[in-house]
C-alpha positions in Angstrom: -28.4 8.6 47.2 -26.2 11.9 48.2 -29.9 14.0 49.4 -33.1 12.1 50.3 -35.0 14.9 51.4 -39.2 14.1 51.6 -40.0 17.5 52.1 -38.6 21.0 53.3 -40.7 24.1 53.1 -39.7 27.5 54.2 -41.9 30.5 54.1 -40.9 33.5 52.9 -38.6 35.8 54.8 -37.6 33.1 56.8 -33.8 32.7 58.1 -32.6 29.0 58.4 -29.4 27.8 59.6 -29.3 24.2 58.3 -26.5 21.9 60.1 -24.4 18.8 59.0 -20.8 17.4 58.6 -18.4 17.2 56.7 -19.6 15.3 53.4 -23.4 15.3 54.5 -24.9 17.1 51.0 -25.0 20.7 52.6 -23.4 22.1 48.9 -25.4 19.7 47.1 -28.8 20.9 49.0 -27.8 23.7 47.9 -26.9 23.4 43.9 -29.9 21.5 43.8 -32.5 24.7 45.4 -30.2 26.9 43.1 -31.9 25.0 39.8 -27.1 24.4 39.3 -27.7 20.9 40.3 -30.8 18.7 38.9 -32.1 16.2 41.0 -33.0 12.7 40.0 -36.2 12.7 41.5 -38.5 15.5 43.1 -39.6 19.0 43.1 -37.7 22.4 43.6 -40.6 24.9 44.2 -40.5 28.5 44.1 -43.8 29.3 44.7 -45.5 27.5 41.3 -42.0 27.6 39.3 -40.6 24.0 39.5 -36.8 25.0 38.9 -36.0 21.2 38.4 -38.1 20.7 35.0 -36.6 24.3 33.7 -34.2 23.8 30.5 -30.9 24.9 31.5 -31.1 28.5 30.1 -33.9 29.0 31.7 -32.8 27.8 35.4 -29.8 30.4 34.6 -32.3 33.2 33.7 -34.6 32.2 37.0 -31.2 32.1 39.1 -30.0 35.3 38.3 -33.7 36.9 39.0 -34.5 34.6 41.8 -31.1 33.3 43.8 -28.7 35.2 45.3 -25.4 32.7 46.9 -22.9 33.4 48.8 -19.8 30.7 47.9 -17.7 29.7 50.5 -14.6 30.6 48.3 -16.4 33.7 47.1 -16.5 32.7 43.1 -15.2 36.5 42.5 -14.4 37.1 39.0 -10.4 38.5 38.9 -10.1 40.5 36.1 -13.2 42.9 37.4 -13.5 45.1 40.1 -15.3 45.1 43.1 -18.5 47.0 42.2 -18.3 45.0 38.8 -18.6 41.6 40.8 -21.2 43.3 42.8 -23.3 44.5 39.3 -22.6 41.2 37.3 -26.0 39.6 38.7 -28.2 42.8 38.0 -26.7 42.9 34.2 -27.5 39.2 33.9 -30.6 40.1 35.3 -31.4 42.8 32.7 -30.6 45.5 34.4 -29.1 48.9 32.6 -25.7 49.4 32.9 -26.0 52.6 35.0 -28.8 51.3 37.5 -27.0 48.2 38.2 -23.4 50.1 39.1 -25.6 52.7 40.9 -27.4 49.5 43.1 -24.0 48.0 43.5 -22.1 51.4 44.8 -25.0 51.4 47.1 -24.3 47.9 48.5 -20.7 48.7 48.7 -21.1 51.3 50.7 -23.7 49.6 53.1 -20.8 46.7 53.6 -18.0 48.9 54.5 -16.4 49.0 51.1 -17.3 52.2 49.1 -13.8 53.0 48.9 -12.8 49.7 47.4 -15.0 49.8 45.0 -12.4 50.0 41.8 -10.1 47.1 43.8 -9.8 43.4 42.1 -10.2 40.9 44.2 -7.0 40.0 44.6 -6.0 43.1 46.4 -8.8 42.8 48.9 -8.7 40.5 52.2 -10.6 37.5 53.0 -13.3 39.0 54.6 -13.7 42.4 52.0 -14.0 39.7 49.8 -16.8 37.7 51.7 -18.6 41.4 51.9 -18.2 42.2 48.2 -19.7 38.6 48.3 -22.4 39.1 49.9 -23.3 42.6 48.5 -23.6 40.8 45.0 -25.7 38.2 46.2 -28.7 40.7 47.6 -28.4 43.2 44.6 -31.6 41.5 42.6 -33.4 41.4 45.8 -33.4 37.5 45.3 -36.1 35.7 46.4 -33.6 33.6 48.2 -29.9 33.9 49.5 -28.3 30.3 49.9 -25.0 31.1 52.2 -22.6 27.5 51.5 -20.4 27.9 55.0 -20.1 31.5 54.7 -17.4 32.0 57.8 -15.1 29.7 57.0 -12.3 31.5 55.6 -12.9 33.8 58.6 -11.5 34.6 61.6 -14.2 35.1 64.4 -14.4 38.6 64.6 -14.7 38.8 60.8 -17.3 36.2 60.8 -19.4 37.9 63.2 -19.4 40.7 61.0 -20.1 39.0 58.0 -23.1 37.1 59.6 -24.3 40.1 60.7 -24.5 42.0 57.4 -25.5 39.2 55.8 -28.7 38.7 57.8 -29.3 42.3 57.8 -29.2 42.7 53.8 -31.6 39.1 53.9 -33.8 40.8 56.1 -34.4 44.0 54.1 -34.9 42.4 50.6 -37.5 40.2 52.6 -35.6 37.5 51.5 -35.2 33.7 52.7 -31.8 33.5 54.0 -31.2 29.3 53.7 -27.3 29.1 55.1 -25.5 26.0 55.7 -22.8 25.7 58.3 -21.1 23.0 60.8 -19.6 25.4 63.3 -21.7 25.9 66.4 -21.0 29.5 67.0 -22.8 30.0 63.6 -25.7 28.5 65.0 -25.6 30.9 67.6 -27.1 34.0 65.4 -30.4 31.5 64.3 -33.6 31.0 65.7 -34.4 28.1 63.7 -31.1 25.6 63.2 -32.4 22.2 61.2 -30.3 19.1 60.9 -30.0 18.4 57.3 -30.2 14.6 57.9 -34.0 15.4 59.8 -35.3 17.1 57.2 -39.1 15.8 56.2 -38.2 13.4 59.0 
């Protein structure tokens, strides 16, 4: 099997740094929490919503309410701009047009970046990208934001910065922040660093 996991519970408004090497099932972890992977066998509980029996519509709709992730090559769409990444969860979502570019100006500007806000991705720099990144994962208020090696397009500086924010915007949507990583100066900004291969161990 790529994951056998027995169990793994975290409580809610927790921040996890889960560790593991190259090719240990740290993307696949998390896919499969984010309802875009199904496992073979096993639960994925949010509270009493098994995501891994939803129908695949209805994973997307839970996802969009429910998830917020932060790719490790950012997954910006191109041909929009930066507060239109940011908004594209919170129209998904079911948000109005208006409130969700009125949420997403707001993360913008929290991240640095209110006066990038009409940019394409393309014109931005690794790490504006990471922040638009990150400001469209926490505009739902997601039950959880899953962060797939969130520094690793970044120098250190940058990635300080980046972890910082990130944590921060976790923090104030009371969100679990679950984020995967193999570089020890990540691990450095968690309390509570798991080993992905000691899970339910």
């Amino acid at each position: 099997p790529v994951l056998d996991i027995p169990d793994f519970q975290v409580d809610a408004g927790h921040q996890v740094c889960l560790v593991g090497g190259s090719g240990s099932g740290k993307t696949t972890f998390l896919n499969t929490l984010a309802g875009i992977v199904v496992p073979t066998a096993g639960r994925v509980l949010f509270d009493d919503t098994d995501v891994a029996r939803l129908t695949e519509a209805r994973r997307d709709r839970f996802r969009a309410r429910h998830v917020g992730y932060v790719f490790q090559t950012f997954n910006l769409l191109q041909g929009l701009t930066a507060l239109e990444n940011v908004a594209l969860p919170a129209r998904f979502a079911g948000v109005r047009r208006a409130a969700a570019r009125a949420r997403a100006a707001e993360l913008l500007d929290r991240v640095g970046l209110s006066h990038r806000a009409g940019a394409r991705p393309g014109t931005l720099s690794v790490g504006e990208q990471q922040r638009v990144a990150i400001a469209r994962a926490v505009i739902n208020r997601p039950t959880v934001v899953l962060a797939d090696e969130p520094t690793a397009n970044l120098d250190v500086d940058n990635g300080d910065q980046v972890l910082s924010m990130l944590k921060e915007a976790a923090s104030e949507a009371e969100s679990v922040l679950l984020l995967v990583t193999h570089e020890p100066r990540v691990q450095e900004h968690f309390e509570d660093v798991r080993e992905l291969g000691e899970l339910g161990s």
